[in-house]
C-alpha positions in Angstrom: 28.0 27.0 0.9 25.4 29.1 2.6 24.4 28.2 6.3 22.2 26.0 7.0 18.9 26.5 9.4 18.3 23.2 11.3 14.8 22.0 12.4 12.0 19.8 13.2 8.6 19.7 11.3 6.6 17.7 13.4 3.6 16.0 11.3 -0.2 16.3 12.2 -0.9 12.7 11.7 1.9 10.5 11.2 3.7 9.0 8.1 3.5 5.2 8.1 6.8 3.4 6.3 9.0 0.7 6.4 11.6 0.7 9.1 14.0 0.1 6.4 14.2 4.0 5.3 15.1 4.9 9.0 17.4 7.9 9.5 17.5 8.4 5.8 17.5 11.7 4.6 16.2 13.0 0.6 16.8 16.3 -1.0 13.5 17.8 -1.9 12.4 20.9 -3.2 9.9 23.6 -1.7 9.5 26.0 -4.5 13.0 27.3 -5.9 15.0 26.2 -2.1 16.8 23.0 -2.0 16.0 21.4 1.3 17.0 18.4 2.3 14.2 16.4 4.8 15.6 13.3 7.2 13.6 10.6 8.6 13.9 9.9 12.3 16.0 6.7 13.3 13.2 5.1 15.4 10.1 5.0 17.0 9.7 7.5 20.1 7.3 5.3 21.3 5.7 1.2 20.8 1.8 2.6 20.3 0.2 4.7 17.7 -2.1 7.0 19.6 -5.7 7.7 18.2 -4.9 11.9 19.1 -2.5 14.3 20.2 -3.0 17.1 22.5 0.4 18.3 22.2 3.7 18.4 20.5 5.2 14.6 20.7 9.0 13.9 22.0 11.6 15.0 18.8 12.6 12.0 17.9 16.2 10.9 17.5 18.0 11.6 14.2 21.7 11.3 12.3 24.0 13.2 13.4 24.0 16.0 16.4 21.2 17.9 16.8 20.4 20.5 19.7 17.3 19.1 20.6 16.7 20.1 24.1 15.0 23.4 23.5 12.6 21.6 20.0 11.5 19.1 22.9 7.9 19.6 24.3 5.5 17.7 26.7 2.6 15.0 25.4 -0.2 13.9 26.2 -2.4 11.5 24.3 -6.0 10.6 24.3 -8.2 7.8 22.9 -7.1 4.6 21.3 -3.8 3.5 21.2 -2.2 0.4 19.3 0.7 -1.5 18.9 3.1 -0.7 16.6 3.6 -3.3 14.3 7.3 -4.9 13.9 9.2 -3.7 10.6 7.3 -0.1 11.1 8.5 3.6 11.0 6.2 5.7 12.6 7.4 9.3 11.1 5.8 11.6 13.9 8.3 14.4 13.1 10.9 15.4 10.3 14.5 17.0 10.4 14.5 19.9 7.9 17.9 21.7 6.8 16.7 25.4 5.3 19.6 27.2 3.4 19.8 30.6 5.2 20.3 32.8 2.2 18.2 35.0 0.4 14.7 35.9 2.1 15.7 33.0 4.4 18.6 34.8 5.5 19.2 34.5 9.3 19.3 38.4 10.9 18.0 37.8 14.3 16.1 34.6 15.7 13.3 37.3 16.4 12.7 37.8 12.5 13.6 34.9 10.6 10.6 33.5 8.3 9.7 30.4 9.8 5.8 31.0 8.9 6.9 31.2 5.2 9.0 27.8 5.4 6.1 25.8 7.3 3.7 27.3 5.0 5.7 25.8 2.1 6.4 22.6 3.9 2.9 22.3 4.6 1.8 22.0 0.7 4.7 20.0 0.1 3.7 17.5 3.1 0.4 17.4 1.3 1.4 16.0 -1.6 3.4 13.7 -0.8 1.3 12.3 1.8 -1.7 12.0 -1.4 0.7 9.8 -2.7 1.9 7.6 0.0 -2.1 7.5 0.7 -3.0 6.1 -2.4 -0.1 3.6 -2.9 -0.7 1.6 0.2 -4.3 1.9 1.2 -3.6 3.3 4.5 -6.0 5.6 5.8 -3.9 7.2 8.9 -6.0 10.0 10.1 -8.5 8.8 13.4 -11.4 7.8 12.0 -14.8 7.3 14.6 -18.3 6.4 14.2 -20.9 8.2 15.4 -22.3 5.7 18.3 -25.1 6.0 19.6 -25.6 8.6 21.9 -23.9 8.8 25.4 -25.9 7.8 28.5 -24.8 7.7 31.8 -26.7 6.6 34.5 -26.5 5.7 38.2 -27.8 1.9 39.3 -28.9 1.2 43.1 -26.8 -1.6 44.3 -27.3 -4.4 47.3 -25.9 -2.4 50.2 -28.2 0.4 49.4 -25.7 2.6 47.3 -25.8 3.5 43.7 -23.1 2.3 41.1 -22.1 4.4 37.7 -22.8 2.5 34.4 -22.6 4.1 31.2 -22.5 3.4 27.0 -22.5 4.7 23.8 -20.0 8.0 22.5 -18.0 7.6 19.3 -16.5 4.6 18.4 -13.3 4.1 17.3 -12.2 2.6 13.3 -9.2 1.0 12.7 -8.7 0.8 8.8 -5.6 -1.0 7.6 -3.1 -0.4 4.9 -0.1 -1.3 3.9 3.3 0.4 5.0 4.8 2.8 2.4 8.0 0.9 0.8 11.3 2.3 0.4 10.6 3.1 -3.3 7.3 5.0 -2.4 8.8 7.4 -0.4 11.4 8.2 -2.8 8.5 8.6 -5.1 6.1 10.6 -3.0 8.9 13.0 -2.1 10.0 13.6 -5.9 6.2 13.9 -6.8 5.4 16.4 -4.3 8.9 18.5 -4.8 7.9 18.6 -8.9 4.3 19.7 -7.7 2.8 16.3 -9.3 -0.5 15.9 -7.9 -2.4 12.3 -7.3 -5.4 11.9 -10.0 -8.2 13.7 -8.5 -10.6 10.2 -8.9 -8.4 8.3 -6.5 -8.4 11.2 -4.3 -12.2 10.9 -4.2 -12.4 7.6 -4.4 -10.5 7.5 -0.9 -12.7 9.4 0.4 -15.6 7.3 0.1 -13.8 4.5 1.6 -13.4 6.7 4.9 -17.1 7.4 4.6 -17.7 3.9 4.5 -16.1 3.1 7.7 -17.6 6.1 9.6 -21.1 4.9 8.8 -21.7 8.2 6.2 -23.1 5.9 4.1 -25.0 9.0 2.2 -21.7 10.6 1.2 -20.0 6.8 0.4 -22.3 6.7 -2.6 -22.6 10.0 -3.9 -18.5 10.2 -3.5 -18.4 6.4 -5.1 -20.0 7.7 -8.2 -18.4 11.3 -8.0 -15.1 9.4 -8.5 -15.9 7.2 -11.0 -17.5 10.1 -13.5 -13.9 12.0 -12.7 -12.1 9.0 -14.0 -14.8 8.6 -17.1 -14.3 12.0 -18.4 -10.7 12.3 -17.6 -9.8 9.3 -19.6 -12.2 9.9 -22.0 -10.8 13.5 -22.8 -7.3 11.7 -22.6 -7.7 9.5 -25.7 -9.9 12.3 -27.5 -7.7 14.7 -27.6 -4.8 12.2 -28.5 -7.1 11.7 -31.7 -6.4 15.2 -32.5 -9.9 16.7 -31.8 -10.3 19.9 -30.1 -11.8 21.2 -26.9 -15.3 22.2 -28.2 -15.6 18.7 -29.8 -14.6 17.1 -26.9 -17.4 18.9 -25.3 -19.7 18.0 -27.3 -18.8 14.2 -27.4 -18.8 14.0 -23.6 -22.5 16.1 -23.0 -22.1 17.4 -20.1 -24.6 16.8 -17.6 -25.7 13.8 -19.2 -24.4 11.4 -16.5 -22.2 8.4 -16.0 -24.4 5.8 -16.9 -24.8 7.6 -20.6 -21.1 8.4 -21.2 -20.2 5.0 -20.5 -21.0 3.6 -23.9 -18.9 6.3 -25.3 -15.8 5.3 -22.8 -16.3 1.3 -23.5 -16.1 1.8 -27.1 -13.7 4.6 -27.3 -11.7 3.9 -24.5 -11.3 0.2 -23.6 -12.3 -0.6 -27.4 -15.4 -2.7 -26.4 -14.0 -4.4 -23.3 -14.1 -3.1 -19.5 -13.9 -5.0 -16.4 -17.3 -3.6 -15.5 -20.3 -3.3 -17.5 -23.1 -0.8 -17.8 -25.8 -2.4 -15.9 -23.4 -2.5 -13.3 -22.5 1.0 -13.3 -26.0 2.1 -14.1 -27.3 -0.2 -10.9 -24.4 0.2 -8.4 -23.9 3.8 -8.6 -26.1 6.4 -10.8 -29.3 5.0 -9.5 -28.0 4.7 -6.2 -26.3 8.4 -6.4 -29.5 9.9 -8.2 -31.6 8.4 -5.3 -29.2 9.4 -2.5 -29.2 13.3 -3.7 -32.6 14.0 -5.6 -35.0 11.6 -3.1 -33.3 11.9 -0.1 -32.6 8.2 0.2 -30.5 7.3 3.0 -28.2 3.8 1.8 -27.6 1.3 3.6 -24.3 -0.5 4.4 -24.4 -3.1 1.1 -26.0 -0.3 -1.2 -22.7 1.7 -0.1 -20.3 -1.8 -0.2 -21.5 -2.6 -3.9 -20.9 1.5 -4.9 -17.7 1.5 -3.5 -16.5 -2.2 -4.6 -17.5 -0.7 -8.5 -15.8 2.4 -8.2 -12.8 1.4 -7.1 -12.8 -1.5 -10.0 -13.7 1.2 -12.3 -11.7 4.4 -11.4 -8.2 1.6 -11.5 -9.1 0.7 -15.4 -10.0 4.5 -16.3 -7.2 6.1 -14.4 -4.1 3.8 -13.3 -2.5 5.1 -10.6 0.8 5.5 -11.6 3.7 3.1 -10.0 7.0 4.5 -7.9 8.9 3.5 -11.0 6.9 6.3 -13.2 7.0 8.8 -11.2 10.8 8.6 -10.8 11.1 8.7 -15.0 8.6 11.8 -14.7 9.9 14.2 -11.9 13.3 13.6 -13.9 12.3 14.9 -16.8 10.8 17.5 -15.4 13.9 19.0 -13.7 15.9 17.8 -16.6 14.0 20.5 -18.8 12.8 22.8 -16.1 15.8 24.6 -14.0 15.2 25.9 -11.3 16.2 29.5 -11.0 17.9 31.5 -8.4 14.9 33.5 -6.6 13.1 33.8 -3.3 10.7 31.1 -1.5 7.7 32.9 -1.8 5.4 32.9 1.0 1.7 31.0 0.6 0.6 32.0 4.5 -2.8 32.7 4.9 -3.8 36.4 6.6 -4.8 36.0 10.2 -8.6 34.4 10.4 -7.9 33.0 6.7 -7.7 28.9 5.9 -5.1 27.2 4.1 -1.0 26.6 5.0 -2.3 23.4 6.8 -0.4 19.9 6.5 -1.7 16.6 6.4 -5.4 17.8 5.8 -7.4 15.1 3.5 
């Protein structure tokens, strides 16, 4: 057995799961390197904060672990809340690299960290995509604009003068579920196989943090963005499973001719005549709506942005089902089942100095 490199990953915005997965660790994969990632055993702390202007405390995991030197100072700003009972707050993560190979351990000075956090970092991605859409839970800060922040200085009684002051962002709390034991599991096997979530649902969250930030614009135009992804995604799924090829496809689906006018074709072909919305409603509560916001210049207002969201979300579920924990457990073993992974070197995805990229948690 090769040596082992111990560590700790900490995460840019925290994983939210149930307290039931505690101390647990899972095998994953980044690229051909069998790593095995461990949960922490509890909370290193009874808020979640808002932001983080340093490294949090490592929290406490199985097992001995030097953590004195991994340990760094805090210090949190803006809104803080209770932790709710039953809830793992994943702040950080307990990697085990094999030392062989590239990864080999020469000198402290030289070993490749970069290249393992770089990897980590698009696995993290992934997996968080998944634990996203699952549960709802949109656990990145998210603030309103406000109103701009005045500050101003009131004479009082006795002659002197009192500080008053209002407006600044405004803090958004948007609640979701906690990742379940068998959502984890998924996530992790999803993002180790390189499974990605379906780009619509992707989207689709988006416009629900635009929502809540007042971006009511980019709610819209994302709204209907989402649902044509799902439209032509499950239309090219059931035309090519009738045996017609790409150029046909192609012309079928007219590209450039908009949602509202591919959505006959998708009722018919797709849901055989029956879909949970129809295509005044999709025609009403997003094209017109998305046409207006980019081409005029319209500027929606909070129900215009409610109503696009509320049919996307109704729509992109029917077109594109999310697949359950359950799937993507039969999936990811399959895939290793037929796909072996071969003896080789983690290759190294880190950006050049200046570049972007290698970044987890980024949505």
């Amino acid at each position: 057995m090769p040596p082992t490199v111990d560590s700790i990953a900490w995460l840019k915005t925290p994983l939210w799961v149930d307290q039931a997965v505690a101390g647990k660790s899972y095998a994953i994969r980044l690229e051909s390197r069998r790593v095995r990632v461990t949960l922490p055993l509890e909370n290193v702390d009874d808020v979640i904060h808002a932001t983080l202007r340093a490294l949090p405390p490592a929290p406490r995991f199985p097992g001995r672990l030097r953590s004195a030197p991994l340990r760094a100072p805090r210090a949190e700003s803006g809104m803080a809340q209770p932790v709710p009972d039953g809830l793992l707050v994943v702040t950080a993560v307990r990697l085990r690299v094999p030392a062989e190979g590239d990864l080999a351990v020469g000198s402290y000075t030289d070993w490749p960290i970069t290249t393992v956090a770089a990897t980590f970092g698009t696995w993290l991605t992934r997996a968080e995509a998944w634990l996203d859409a699952w549960t709802g839970a949109v656990r990145e800060p998210v603030m309103r604009s406000g109103t701009p922040r005045i500050q101003a200085a009131l004479r009082t009684d006795d002659g002197g003068f009192a500080g008053v002051g209002t407006g600044g962002p405004v803090p958004v709390v948007i609640r979701g579920q906690r990742a379940a034991p068998d959502e984890v599991t998924a996530a992790f096997a999803a993002a180790s196989t390189g499974l990605d979530v379906p780009l619509a649902h992707i989207v689709l969250r988006r416009s629900v943090v635009e929502l809540h930030t007042g971006e009511y614009r980019l709610c819209v135009i994302d709204a209907c963005s989402a649902a044509e992804i799902a439209l032509d995604a499950a239309l090219t799924a059931r035309l090519r499973g009738r045996g017609l090829r790409e150029g046909e496809i192609e012309r079928l689906l007219r590209p450039g001719s908009g949602i509202s006018q591919a959505f006959s074709l998708y009722r018919d072909v797709v849901m055989m005549g029956r879909s949970a919305v129809s295509q005044s409603r999709i025609g009403d509560q997003l094209a017109k709506p998305r046409n207006r916001a980019v081409h005029a210049g319209d500027r929606p207002d909070e129900a215009v942005a409610k109503r696009a969201l509320e049919t996307a979300s109704v729509f992109v579920r029917e077109a594109v089902p999310l697949p359950l924990p359950a799937a993507i457990l039969t999936a990811t073993r399959a895939r290793n089942v037929l796909k072996k992974p071969a003896p080789g070197t983690l290759r190294s995805r880190v950006p050049a100095p200046g570049s972007a990229g290698g970044q987890p948690g980024s949505r």
